[in-house]
N, CA and C atoms as a LAMMPS dump frame, in Angstrom:
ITEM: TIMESTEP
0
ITEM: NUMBER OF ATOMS
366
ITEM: BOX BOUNDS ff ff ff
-5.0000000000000000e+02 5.0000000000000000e+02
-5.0000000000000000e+02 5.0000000000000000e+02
-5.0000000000000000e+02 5.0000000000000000e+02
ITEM: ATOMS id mol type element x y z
1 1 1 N -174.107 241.668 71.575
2 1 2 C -174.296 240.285 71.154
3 1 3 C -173.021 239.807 70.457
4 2 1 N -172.512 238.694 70.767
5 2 2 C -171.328 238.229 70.316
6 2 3 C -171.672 236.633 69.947
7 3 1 N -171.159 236.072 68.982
8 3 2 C -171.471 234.902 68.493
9 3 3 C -170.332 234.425 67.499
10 4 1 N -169.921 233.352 68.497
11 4 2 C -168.969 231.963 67.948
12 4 3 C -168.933 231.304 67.319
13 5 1 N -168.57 231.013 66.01
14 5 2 C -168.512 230.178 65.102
15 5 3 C -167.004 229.37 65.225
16 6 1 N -167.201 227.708 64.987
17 6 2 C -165.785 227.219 65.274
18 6 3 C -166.617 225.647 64.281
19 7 1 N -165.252 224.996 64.562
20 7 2 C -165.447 223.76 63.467
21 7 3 C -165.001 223.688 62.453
22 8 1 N -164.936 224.584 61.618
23 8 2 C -164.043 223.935 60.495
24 8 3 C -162.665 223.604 60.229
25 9 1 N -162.747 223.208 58.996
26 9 2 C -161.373 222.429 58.685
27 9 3 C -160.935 222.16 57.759
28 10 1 N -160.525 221.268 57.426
29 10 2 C -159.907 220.435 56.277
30 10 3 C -160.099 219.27 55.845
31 11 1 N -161.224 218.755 54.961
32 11 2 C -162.176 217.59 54.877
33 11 3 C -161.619 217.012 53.684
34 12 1 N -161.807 215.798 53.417
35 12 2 C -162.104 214.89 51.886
36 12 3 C -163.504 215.144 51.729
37 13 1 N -163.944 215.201 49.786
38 13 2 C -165.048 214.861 49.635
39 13 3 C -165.348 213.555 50.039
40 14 1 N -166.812 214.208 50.628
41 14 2 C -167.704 212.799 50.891
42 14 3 C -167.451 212.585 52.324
43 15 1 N -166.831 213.818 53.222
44 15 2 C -166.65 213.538 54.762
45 15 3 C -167.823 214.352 55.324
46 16 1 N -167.68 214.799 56.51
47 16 2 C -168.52 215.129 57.232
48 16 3 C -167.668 216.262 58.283
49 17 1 N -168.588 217.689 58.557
50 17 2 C -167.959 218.548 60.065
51 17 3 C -168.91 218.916 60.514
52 18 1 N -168.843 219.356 61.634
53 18 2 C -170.312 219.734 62.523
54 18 3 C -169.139 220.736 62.87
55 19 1 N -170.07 222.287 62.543
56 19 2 C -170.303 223.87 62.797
57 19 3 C -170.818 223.474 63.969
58 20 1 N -170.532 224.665 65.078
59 20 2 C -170.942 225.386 66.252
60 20 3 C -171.253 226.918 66.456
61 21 1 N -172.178 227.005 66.663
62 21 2 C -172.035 228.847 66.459
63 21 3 C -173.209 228.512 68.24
64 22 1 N -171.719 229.983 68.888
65 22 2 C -172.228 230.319 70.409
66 22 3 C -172.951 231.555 70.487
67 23 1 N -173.368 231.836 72.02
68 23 2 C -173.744 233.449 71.578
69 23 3 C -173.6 233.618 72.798
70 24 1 N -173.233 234.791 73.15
71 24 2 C -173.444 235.576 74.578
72 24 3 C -174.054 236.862 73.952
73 25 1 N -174.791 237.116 75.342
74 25 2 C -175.69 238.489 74.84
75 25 3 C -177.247 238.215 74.44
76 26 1 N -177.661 237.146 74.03
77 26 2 C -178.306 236.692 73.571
78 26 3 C -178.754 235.652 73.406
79 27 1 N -180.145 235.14 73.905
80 27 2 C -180.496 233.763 73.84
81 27 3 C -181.235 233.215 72.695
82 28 1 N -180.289 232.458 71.873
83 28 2 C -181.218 231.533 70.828
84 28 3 C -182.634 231.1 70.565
85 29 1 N -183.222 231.003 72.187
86 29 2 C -185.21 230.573 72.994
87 29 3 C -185.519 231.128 71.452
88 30 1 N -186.032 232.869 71.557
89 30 2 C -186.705 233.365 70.859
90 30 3 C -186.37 233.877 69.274
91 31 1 N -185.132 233.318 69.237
92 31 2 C -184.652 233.604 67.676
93 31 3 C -184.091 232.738 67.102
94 32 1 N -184.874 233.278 65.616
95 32 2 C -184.306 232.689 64.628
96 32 3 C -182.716 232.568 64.706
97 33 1 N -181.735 231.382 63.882
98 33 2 C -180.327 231.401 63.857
99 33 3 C -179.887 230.767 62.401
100 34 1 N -178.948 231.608 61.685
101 34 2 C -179.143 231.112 60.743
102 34 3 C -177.523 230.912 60.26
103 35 1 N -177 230.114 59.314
104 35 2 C -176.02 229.406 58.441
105 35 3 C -175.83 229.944 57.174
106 36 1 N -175.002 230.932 56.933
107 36 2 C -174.325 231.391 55.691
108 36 3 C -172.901 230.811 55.24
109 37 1 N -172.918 231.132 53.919
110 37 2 C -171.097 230.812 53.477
111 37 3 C -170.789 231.549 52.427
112 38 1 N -169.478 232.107 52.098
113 38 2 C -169.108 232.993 51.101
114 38 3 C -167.566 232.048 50.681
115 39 1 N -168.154 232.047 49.565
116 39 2 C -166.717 231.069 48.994
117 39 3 C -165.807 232.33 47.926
118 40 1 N -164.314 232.133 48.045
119 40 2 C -163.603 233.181 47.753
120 40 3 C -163.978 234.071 46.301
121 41 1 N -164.397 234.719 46.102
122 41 2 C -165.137 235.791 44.648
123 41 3 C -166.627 235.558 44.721
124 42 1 N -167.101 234.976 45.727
125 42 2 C -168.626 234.616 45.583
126 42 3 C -169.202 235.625 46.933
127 43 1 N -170.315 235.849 45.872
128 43 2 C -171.663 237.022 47.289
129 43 3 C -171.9 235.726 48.625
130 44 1 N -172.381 236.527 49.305
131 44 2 C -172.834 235.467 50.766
132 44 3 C -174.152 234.708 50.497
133 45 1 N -173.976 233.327 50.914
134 45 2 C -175.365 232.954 50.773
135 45 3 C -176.201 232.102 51.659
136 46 1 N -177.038 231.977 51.7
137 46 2 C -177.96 231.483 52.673
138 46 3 C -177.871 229.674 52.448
139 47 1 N -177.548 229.205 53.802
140 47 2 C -177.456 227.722 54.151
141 47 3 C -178.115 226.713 55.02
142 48 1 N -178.446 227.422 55.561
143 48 2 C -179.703 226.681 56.806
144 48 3 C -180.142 227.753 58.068
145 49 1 N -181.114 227.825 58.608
146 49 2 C -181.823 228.373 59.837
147 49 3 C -182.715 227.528 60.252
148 50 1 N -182.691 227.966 61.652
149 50 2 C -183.696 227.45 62.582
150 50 3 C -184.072 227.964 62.793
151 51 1 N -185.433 227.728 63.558
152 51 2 C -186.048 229.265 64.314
153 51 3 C -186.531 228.62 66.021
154 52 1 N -186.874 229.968 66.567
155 52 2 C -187.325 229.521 68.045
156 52 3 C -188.524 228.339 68.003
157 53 1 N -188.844 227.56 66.973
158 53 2 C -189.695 226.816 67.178
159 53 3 C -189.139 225.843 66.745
160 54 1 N -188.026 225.587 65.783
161 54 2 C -187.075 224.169 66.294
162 54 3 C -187.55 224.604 64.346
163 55 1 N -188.479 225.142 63.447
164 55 2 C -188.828 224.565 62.709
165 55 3 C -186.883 225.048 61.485
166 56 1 N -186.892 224.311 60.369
167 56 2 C -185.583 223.918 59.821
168 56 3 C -185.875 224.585 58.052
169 57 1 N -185.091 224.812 57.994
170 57 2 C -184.946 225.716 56.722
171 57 3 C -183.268 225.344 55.852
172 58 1 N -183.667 224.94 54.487
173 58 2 C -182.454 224.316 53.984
174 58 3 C -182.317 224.778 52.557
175 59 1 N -181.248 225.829 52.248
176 59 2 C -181.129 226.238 50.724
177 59 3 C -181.03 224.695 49.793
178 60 1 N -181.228 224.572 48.864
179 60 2 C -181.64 223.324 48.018
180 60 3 C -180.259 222.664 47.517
181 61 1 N -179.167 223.604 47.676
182 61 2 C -177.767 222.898 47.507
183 61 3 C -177.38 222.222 48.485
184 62 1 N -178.236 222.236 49.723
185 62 2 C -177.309 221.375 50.949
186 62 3 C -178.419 220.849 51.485
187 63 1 N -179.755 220.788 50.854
188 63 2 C -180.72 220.115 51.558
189 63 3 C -180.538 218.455 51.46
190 64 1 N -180.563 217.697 52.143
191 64 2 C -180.44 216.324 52.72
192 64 3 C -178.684 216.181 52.713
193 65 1 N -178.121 216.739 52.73
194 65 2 C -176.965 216.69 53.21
195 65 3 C -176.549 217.107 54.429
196 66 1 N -177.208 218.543 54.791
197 66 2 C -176.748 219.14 56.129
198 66 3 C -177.873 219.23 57.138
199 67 1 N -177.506 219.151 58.14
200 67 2 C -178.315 219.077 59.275
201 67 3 C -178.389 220.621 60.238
202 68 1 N -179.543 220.801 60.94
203 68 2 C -179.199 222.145 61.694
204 68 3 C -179.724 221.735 62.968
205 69 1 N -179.15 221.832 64.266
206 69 2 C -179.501 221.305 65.569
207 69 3 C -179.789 222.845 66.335
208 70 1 N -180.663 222.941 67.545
209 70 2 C -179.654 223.753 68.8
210 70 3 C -180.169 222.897 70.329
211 71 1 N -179.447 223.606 70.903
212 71 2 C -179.837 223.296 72.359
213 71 3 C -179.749 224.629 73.15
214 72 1 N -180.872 224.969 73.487
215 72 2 C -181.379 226.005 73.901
216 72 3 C -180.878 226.822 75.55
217 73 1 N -180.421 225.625 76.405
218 73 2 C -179.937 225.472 77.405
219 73 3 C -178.719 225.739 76.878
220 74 1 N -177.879 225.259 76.319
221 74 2 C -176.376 225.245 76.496
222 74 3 C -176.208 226.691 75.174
223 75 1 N -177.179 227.255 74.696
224 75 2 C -177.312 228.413 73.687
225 75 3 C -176.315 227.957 72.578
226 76 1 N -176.517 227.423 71.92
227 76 2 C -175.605 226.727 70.7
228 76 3 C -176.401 225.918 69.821
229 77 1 N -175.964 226.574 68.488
230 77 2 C -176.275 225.664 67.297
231 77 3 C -175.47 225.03 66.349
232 78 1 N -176.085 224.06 65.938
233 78 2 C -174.66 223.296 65.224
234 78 3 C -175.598 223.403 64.238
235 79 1 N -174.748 223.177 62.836
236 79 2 C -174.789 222.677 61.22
237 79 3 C -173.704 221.479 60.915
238 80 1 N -174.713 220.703 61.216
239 80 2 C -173.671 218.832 60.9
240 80 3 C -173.917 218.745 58.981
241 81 1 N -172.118 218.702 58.443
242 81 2 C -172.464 219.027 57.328
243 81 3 C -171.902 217.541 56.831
244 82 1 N -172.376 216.643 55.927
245 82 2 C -172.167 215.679 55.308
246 82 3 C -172.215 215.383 53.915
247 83 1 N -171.608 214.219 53.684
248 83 2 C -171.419 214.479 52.035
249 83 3 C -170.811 215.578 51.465
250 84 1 N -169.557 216.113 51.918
251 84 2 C -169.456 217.564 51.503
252 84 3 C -168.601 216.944 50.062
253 85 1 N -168.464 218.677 49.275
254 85 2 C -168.589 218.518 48.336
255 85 3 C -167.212 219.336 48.207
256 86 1 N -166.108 219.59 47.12
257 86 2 C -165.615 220.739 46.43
258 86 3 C -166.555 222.657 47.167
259 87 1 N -167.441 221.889 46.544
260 87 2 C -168.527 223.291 46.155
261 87 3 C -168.542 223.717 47.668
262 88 1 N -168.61 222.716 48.517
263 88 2 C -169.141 223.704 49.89
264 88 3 C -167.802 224.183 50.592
265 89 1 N -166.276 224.148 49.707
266 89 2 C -165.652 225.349 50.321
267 89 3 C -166.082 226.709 50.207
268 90 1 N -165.977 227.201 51.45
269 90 2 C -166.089 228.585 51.937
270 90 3 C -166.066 228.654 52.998
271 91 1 N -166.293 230.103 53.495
272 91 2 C -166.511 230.448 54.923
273 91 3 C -167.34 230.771 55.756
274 92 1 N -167.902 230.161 56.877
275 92 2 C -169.359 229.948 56.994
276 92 3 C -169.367 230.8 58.642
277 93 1 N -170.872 231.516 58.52
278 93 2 C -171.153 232.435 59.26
279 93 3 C -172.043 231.852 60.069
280 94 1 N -171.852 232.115 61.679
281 94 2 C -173.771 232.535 61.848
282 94 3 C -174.393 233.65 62.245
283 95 1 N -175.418 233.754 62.268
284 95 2 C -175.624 234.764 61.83
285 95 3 C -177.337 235.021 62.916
286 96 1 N -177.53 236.225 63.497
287 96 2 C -178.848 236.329 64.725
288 96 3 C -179.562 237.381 64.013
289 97 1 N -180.726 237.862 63.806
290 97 2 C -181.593 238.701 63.782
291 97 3 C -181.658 239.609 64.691
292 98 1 N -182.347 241.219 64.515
293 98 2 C -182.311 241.944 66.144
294 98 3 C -184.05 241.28 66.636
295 99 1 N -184.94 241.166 65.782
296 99 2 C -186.181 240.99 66.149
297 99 3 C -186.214 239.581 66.754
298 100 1 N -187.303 239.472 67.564
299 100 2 C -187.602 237.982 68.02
300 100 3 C -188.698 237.097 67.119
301 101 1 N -188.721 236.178 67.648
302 101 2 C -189.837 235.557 66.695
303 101 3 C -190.085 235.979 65.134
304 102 1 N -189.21 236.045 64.406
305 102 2 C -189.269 236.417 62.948
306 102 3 C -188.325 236.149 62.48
307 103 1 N -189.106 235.615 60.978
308 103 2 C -187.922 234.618 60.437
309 103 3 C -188.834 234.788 58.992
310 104 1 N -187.399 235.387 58.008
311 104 2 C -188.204 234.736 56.143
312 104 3 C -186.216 234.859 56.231
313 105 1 N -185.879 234.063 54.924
314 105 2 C -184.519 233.472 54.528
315 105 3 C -184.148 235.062 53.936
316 106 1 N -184.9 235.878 53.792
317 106 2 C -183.909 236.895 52.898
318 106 3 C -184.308 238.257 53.847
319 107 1 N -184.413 237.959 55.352
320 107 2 C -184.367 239.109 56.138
321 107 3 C -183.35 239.856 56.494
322 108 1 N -183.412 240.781 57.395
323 108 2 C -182.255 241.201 57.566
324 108 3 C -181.846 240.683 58.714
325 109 1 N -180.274 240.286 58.693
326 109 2 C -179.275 239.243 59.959
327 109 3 C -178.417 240.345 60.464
328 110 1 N -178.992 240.964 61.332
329 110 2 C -178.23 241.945 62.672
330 110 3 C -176.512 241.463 63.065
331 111 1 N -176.432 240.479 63.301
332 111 2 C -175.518 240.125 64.158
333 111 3 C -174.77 238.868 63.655
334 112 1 N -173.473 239.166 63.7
335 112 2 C -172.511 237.912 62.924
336 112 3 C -171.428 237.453 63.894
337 113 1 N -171.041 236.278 63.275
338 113 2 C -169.878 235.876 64.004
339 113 3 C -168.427 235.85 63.009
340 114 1 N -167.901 235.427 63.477
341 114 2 C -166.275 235.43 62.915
342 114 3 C -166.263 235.019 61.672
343 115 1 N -166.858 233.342 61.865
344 115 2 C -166.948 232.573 60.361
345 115 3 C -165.796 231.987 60.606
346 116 1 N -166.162 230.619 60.043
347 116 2 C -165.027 229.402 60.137
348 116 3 C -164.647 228.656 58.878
349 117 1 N -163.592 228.167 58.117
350 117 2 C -163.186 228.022 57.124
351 117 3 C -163.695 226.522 56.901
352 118 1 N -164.11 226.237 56.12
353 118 2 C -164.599 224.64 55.33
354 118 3 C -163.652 224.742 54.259
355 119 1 N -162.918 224.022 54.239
356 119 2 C -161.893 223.511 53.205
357 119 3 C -162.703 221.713 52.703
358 120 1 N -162.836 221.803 51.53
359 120 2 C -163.108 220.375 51.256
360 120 3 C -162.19 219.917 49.753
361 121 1 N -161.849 219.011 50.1
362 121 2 C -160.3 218.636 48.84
363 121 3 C -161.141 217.75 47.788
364 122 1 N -160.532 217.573 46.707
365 122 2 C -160.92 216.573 46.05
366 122 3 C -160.353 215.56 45.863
């Protein structure tokens, strides 16, 4: 299983980037997909998931700010992030489960991708 993370950049507060995370090996249908970030001296932390039922999951620092999409056909999920902040520099993962159909925010995430840099300036 291999999985693509791309999109970031170099933002002003108060802009907006839309994350992509791909996968080969593996189809998104039956799994959960989930959105981490580790900002430089900070543990990893949990940012948004979806699951095979479309349903949406949002840590409370980025809830109504960020969005989590996929399209199941083209196996890709995005995290459309808005209003960003200082705070949401880091480096953001995604991240697959080995099980299907199972999903709690503090499971265990099998499978990672590269991780893409969010720079946000002030």
């Amino acid at each position: 299983v291999q999985l693509q993370a791309s999109g970031g950049g170099l933002v002003q507060t108060g802009g907006s980037l839309t994350l992509s995370c791909a996968a080969s090996g593996r189809t998104f249908r039956s799994y959960a997909v989930g959105w981490f970030r580790q900002a430089p001296g900070k543990e990893r932390e949990f940012v948004a998931a979806i699951t095979w039922t479309g349903t949406k999951d949002f840590a409370d620092s980025v809830r109504g700010r960020f969005t989590i999409s996929k399209d199941n056909v083209k196996n890709t999920v995005w995290l459309k992030m808005n209003s960003l902040k200082p705070e949401d520099t880091a480096v953001y993962y995604c991240a697959l489960p080995r099980d299907i159909y199972y999903y709690t925010r503090t499971m265990e995430w099998d499978y990672w991708g590269q991780g893409t840099q969010v720079t946000v300036s002030s």
